[in-house]
N, C-alpha and C positions, 0 to 999 in steps of 0.2 A: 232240172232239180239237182243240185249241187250233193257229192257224194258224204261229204259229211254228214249231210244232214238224213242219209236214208240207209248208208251199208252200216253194219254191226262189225264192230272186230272179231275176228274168229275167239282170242282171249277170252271176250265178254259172253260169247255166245255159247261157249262151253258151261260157264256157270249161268246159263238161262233153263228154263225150261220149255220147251217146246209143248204149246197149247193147240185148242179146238177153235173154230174150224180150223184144219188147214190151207192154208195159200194157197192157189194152184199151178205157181210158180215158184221156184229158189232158184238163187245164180252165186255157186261158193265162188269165188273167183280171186288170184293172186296169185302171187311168184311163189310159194312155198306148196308144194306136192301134197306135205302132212297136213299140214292144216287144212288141204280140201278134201282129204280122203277122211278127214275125224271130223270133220263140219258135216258132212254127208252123214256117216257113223251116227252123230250124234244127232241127226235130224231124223234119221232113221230108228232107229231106235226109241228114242225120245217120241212119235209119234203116235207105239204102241200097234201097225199096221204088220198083221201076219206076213211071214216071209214070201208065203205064195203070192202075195198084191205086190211084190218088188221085183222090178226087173233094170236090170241093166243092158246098157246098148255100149258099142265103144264110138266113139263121136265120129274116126277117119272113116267107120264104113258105114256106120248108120242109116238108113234113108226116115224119111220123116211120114211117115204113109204106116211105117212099123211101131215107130215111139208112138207115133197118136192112138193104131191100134190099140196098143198097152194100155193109154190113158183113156179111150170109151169104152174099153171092156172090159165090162162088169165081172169081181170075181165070187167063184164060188164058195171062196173057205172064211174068208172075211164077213160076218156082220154088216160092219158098216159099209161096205161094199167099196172102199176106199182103193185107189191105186196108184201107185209113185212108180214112176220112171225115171230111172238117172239115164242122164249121158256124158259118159267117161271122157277127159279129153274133149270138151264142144269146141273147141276153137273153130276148126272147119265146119263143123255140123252150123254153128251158127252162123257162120259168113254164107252157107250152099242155102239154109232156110231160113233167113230173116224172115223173109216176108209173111210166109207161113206160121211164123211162132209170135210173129206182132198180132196176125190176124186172130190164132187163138187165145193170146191173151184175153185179148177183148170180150171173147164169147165161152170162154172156159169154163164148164162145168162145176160145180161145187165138190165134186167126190175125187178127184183127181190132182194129183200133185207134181209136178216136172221139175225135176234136180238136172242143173248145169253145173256142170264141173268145167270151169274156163277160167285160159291163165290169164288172158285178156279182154276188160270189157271196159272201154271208154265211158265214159259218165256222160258223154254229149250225143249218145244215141238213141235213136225214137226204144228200141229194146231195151236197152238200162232203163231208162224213165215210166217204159210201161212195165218193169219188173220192181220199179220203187216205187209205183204206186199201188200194182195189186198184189203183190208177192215179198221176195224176202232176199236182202241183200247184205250176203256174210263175206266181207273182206280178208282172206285168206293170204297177207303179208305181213310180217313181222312187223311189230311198231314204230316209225319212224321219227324221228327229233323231224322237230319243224325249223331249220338251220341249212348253213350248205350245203347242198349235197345232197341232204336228208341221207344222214346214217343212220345204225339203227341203234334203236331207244333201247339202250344196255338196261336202264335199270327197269324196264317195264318188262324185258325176254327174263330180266333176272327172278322178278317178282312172279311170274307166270312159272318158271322151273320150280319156285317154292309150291307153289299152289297145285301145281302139275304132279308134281314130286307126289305131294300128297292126297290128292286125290286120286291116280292112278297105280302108284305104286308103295303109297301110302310108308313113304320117307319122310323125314323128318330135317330138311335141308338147312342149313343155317342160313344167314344174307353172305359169309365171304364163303359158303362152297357155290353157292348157288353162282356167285360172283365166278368165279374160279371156271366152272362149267361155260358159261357164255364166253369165258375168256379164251378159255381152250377150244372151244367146236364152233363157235360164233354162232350168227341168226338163220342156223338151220335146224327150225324144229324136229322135224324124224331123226338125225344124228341124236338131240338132247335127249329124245323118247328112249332112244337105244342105249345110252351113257346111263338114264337114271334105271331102265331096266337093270342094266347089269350093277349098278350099284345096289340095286334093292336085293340083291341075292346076298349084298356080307350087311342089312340092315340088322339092329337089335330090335329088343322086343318093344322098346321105343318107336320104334324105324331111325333110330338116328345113327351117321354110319362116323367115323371119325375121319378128321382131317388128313389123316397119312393116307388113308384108304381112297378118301375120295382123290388125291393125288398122284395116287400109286393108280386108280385105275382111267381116270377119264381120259379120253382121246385116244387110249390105246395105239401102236406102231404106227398105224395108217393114220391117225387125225395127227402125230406128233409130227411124221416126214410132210403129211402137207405142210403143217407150220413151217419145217424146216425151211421147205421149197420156197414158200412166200418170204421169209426171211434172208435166205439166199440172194431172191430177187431184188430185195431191197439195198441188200451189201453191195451188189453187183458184182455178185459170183455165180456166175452164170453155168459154169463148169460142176460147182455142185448142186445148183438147181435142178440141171437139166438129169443128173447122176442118179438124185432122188425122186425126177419125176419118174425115170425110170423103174425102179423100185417098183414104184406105187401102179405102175400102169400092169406090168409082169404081176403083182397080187390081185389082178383085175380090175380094181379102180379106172374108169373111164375119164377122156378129157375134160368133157363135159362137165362131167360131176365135180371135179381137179379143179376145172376152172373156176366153176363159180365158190370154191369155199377160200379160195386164194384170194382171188377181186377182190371177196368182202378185205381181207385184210389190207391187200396193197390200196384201195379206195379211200381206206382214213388219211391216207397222206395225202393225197387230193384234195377233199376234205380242207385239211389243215392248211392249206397253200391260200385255198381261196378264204380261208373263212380270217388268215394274217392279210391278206389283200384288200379284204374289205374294208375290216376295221382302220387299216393306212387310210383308206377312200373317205373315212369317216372322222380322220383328224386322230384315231387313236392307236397308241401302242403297243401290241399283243406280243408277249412272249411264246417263242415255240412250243414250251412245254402244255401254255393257257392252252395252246391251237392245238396241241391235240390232245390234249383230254379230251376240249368239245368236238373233237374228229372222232375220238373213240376206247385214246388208248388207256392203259391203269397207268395210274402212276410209278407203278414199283417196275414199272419197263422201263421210262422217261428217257434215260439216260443213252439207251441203245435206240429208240425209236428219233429221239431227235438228232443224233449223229448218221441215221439212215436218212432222213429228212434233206438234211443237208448235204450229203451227198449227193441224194437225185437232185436237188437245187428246185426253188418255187418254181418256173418255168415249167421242166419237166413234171413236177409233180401237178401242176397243174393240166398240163395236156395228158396226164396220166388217166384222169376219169374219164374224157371223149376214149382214148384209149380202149379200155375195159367196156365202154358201151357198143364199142366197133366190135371189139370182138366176139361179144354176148349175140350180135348179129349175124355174126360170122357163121360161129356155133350152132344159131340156130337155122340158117339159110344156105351159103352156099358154100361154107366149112362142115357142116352135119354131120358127114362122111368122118369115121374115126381118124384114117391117116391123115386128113386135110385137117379137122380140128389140132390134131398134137402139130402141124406145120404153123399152124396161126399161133398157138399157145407157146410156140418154141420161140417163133419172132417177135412177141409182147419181151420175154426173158433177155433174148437179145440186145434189145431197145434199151434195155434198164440197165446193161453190163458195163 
C-alpha cells in the first residue's frame, strides 16, 4: 500500500479530530522529534482516556511481554475500560518484535490502543501495511516539494507557523513574519514552537506582535551563530566556522543537533546544482538565481547565496548532498560518540574551505 495514500501529515492531523472507536494501532513516525511528541499529545488527549489508562514504555528497553500487559489489562479508573500504550523511540523495539506486533495486529482487541513513536518505518513492510490497514499512520516530517532533492516546502512550514501561531499561542503572524521565521530557524518544528513561544510574550491584545520585534527576537545568539557557521561554510572560511561552532558547542549545543540545522541550509545548494543539471539534460536554460529559489533560498539573499554557489562550483555542490547523507550516518552510527561527531562535522567544514 503506497504511503501517500494511507499516512496523514502530522500538519493535517493537528487540525483533525480524533474519533470513536479507537484504532488498536498508531505509528507517528518521521525525522522531526516535535511533531511526534505533539502527534502522540494530540492523539492522547484528543482520545478523552483518563491518564491512569496511559502508559509509556521507552522503546531501547522495553520487552514486549510488558507493553501487551498494558494493553490486556483492564483499567480500573476508566469507564470505557480503554488502554494506550506508547513506546517512546520504537526503532529497536520494532526491529527485536516485529513478528509479535504483526501477529497482534491481526487479533487485537477493540479496547486497546498502541502508539509508536519511530523515526523510521519503510512503506514496504508487512507492519507498515498491517498498520495502514487497521490502525493510523501520521507522518511526522516537514513537507517536502516534490523536486530535487526534495527540500522543504517553505510555504506549507510557513502556512502551518500561521496556523500554529494561532492556535497554540494565539499570535496573530502575518505571511512575511511567518516567512522570516522559517527563514531564520528552518524546517525544525520544536525550535519554531520555541520562537513563537517567546514571541507570544511581547503579543498585543490582538496577538499581533510587530515586525521589528519579530526581528529583534527570532533565532536568538544560538540560531543566529548557526547561520553564521553554515554561512561560513559556504564562503569557505573555515577558520570562522570552526570559531563559532566553537561557541555554540561551549553554550551546550550538541553536534548532532549543529549538524542537522546547518545541512538543512548547505543542502539547498545541492539542490540547485542538480536541479541547473537537469534542466541542461532537458534542452533548457536555468538561471542560478531560478535554481535556487526552487532549492530554497528568498530572494532578498540572491546575490550572496549565488556567489557562494559558485564558488563551491556544481560539481562540489553536487557531491555536497551524498556528503551531508554520509554524515547523517555517521552521526547516527559509528560517529554517535560526541568527540567523534564534532571530528566528522569538522571534516564536512574542511572539505568546503
Amino acid at each position: 500500500m503506497a504511503e501517500k495514500a494511507t499516512a496523514l501529515n502530522a500538519f493535517e492531523f493537528f487540525d483533525s479530530v480524533v474519533t470513536s472507536p479507537l484504532p488498536p494501532i498508531v505509528a507517528c513516525f518521521g525525522s522531526d522529534d516535535y511533531l511526534r511528541r505533539e502527534s502522540i499529545r494530540h492523539w492522547v488527549q484528543g482520545s478523552g482516556i483518563e491518564e491512569e489508562s496511559v502508559r509509556s514504555f521507552e522503546g531501547e528497553e522495553a520487552a514486549w511481554r510488558d507493553v501487551h500487559d498494558q494493553l490486556a489489562t483492564r483499567s480500573l479508573f476508566d469507564d470505557m475500560g480503554t488502554r494506550i500504550a506508547i513506546v517512546r523511540n520504537a526503532d529497536k523495539f520494532v526491529t527485536k518484535f516485529r513478528e509479535s506486533l504483526e501477529k497482534w495486529i491481526e487479533s487485537s482487541p477493540g479496547d486497546c490502543t498502541l502508539i509508536l513513536e519511530i523515526q523510521t518505518f519503510p512503506a514496504n513492510t508487512k507492519l507498515y501495511n498491517a498498520v495502514a490497514k487497521k490502525g493510523k499512520l501520521i507522518k511526522c516530517t516537514p513537507p517536502q516539494k516534490a523536486s530535487w532533492g526534495n527540500p522543504p516546502d517553505d510555504k506549507a512550514i510557513q502556512q502551518w507557523v500561521t496556523a500554529w501561531g494561532r492556535k497554540k499561542h494565539g499570535l496573530e503572524l502575518t505571511s512575511n513574519q511567518s516567512a522570516l521565521i522559517v527563514e531564520r530557524i528552518g524546517a525544525v518544528c520544536g525550535l519554531i514552537d520555541c520562537e513563537l513561544a517567546k514571541l507570544a510574550l511581547f503579543k498585543d491584545a490582538k496577538g499581533a506582535v510587530s515586525n521589528d520585534r519579530v526581528a529583534e527576537l527570532v533565532g536568538g545568539w544560538r540560531t543566529q551563530t548557526a547561520w553564521e557557521v553554515a554561512d561560513a561554510i559556504a564562503d569557505g572560511k573555515a577558520s570562522v566556522a570552526l570559531e563559532q561552532l566553537e561557541k555554540l558547542l561551549h553554550a551546550g549545543q550538541t553536534t548532532v543537533g549543529l549538524a542537522a540545522q546547518i545541512s538543512w541550509s548547505l543542502r539547498r545548494y545541492g539542490v540547485a546544482a542538480q536541479w541547473i543539471e537537469h534542466c541542461e539534460k532537458q534542452g533548457e536554460k536555468v538561471s542560478l538565481g531560478i535554481a535556487l529559489e526552487k532549492a530554497g533560498f528568498n530572494r532578498f539573499d540572491m546575490a550572496k547565496s549565488e556567489a557562494r554557489l559558485r564558488r563551491i562550483g556544481r560539481a562540489r555542490a553536487k557531491s555536497l548532498l551524498q556528503d551531508l547523507v554520509d554524515l547523517e550516518l555517521k552521526l547516527k552510527g559509528s560517529h554517535s560518540n560526541e568527540h567523534r561527531a564534532r571530528m566528522a562535522f569538522e571534516t564536512l567544514i574542511f572539505s568546503l574551505s
